[in-house]
C-alpha positions in Angstrom: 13.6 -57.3 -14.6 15.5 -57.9 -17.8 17.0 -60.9 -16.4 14.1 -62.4 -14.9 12.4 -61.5 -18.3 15.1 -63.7 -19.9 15.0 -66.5 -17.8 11.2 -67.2 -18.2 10.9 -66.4 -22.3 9.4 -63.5 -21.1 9.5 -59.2 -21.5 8.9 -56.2 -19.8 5.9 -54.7 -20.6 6.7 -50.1 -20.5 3.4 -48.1 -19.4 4.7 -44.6 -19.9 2.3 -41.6 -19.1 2.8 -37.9 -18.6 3.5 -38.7 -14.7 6.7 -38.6 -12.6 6.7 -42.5 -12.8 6.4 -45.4 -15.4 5.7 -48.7 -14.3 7.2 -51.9 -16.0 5.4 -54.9 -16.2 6.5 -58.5 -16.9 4.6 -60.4 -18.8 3.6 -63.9 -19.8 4.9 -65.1 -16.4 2.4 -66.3 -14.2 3.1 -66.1 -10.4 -0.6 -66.0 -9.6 0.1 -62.1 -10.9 2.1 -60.7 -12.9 5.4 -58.4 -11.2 5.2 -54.9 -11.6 7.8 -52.5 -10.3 7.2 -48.7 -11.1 10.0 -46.5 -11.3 10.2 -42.7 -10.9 11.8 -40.8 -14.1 11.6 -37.2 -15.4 10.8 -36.9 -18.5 8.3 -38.4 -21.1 10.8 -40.8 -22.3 12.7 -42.2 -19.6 16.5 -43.7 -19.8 15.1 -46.6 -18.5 13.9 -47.3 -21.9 17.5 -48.1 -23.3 18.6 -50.3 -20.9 20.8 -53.0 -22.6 18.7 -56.0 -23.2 19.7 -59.4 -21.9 20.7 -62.0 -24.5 22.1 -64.7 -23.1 22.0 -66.8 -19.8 24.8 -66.0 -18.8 23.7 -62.1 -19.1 21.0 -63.2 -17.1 22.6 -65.1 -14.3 25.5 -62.5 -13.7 22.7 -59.4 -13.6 20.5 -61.3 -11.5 23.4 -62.3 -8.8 24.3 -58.2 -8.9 20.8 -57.1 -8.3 20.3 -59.3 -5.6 23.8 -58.7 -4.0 23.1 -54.9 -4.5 19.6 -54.4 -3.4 20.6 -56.2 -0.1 21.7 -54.2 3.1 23.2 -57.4 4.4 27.5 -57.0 4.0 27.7 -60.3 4.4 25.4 -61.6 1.3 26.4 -58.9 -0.7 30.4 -59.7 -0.4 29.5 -63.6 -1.0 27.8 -62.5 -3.9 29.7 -60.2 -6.2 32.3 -62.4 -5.1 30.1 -65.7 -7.3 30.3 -62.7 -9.7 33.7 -62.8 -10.0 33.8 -66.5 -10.1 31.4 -67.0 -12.5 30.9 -69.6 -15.0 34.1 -71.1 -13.4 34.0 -73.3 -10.1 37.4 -72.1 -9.4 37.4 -69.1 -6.6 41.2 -68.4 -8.4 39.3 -66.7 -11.2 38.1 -64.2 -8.8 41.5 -63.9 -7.1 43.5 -62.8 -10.3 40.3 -60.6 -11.8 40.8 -58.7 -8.7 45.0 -58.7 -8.4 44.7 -57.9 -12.3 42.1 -54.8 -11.7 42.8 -53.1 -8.7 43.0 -50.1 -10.8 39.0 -50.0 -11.2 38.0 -50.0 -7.5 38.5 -47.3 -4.9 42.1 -46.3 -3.3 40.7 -45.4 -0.3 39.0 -49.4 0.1 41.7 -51.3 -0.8 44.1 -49.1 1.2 41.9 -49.9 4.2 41.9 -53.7 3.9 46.0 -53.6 3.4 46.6 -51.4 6.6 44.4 -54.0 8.7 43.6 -57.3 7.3 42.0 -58.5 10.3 41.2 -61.8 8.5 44.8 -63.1 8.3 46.2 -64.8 11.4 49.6 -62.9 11.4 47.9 -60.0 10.6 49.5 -59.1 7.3 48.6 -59.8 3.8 51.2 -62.6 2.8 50.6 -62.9 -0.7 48.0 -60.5 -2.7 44.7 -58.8 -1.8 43.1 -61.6 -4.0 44.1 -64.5 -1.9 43.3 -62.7 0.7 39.3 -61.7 0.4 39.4 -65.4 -1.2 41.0 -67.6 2.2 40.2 -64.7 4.7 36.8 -62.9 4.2 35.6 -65.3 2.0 35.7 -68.7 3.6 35.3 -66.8 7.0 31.5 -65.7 6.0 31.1 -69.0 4.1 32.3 -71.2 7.3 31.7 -69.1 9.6 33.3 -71.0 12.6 36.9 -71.8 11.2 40.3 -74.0 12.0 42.7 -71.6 14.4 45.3 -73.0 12.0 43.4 -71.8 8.6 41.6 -68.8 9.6 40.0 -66.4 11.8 36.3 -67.1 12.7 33.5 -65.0 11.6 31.9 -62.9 14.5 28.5 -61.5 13.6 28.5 -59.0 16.4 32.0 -57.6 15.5 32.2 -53.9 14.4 35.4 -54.3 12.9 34.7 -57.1 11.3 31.5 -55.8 9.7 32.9 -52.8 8.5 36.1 -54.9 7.2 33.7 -57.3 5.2 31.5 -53.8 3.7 34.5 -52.4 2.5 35.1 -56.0 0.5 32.3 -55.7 -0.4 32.7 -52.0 -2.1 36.1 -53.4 -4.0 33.9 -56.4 -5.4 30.9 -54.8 -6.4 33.4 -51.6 -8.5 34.5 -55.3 -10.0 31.5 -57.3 -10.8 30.2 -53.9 -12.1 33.2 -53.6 -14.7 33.3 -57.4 -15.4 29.4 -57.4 -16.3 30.2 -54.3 -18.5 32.8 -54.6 -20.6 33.8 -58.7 -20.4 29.7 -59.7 -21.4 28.5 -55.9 -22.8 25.5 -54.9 -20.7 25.8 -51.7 -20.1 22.8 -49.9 -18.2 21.8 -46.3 -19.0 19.9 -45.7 -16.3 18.5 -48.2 -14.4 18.3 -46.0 -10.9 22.7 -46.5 -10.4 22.4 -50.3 -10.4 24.6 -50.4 -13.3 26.0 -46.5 -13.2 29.6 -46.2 -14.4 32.5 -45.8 -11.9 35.3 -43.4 -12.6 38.0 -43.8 -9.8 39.7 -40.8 -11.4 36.2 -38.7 -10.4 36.0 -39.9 -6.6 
């Protein structure tokens, strides 16, 4: 709601009571009503009160591409979008590619391992150059295309087990990484916020 606040010169509007929730309000935005969205917390003053505030658009955008990518069930949205994460402000997918070869360190063992043992997305089925390039020409452009050149790629099946779990697991490596770039590279670091900005510690999984 922060960044939706930001967008439209707006704010969130706290009603705190002695209850188990506290709804939050935005305000001076006029969709026919204004959006409320309660939230359950446990004590008087909630965490959710010292969320880090949005300052800037590009705050905004980058918070609003995570909460949509992480409130959805759908693997497929979800990968394409922390992957825009990644890319973002730049219109060059190589961003992504080296913030993901240069952090590796910040995601999950267990995912990336996975991907490497079967990148079902390559054509010789091996990972010819980094895991990077690979989400980026194989995943990537597979869910973005969907039907692809024999010669460039393989060709996204919606139906496909494998290939659903394959493109989830992306999914887990990019959102560890859009969570750490929105954190320390533009300093919006969530308290609370039910998990949608928790810290992760690959040292504590």
């Amino acid at each position: 709601m922060n960044a939706l606040a930001f967008h439209n010169d707006s704010f969130v509007d706290f009603n705190a009571s002695w209850s188990t929730n506290v709804n939050a309000k935005l305000n001076e935005v006029n969709y026919l009503t204004d959006k409320v969205r309660s939230y359950d917390c446990f004590n008087v003053i909630p965490d959710i009160f010292f969320i880090s505030s949005i300052t800037n658009e590009e705050q905004s955008q980058l918070i609003s591409l995570y909460r949509q990518a992480k409130c959805s069930v759908n693997p497929y949205f979800r990968t394409l979008f922390f992957w825009h994460i990644l890319v973002y402000p730049s219109k060059n997918d190589n961003i992504a590619v080296d913030f993901i070869n240069n952090n590796l360190q910040r995601t999950e063992k267990l995912y990336t391992d996975f991907i490497e043992q079967n990148p079902i997305f390559s054509l010789n089925g091996k990972i010819n150059t980094s895991l990077g390039e690979y989400i980026k020409n194989g995943a990537r452009h597979s869910i973005a295309h969907i039907v692809r050149d024999e010669k460039l790629g393989v060709s996204l099946e919606q139906e496909n087990w494998e290939q659903i779990r394959h493109i989830a697991t992306i999914g887990g490596i990019l959102e560890n990484l859009s969570r750490y770039k929105i954190e320390e590279e533009y300093n919006v670091k969530g308290v609370s916020d039910m998990d949608v900005l928790a810290k992760f510690n690959p040292e504590n999984s």
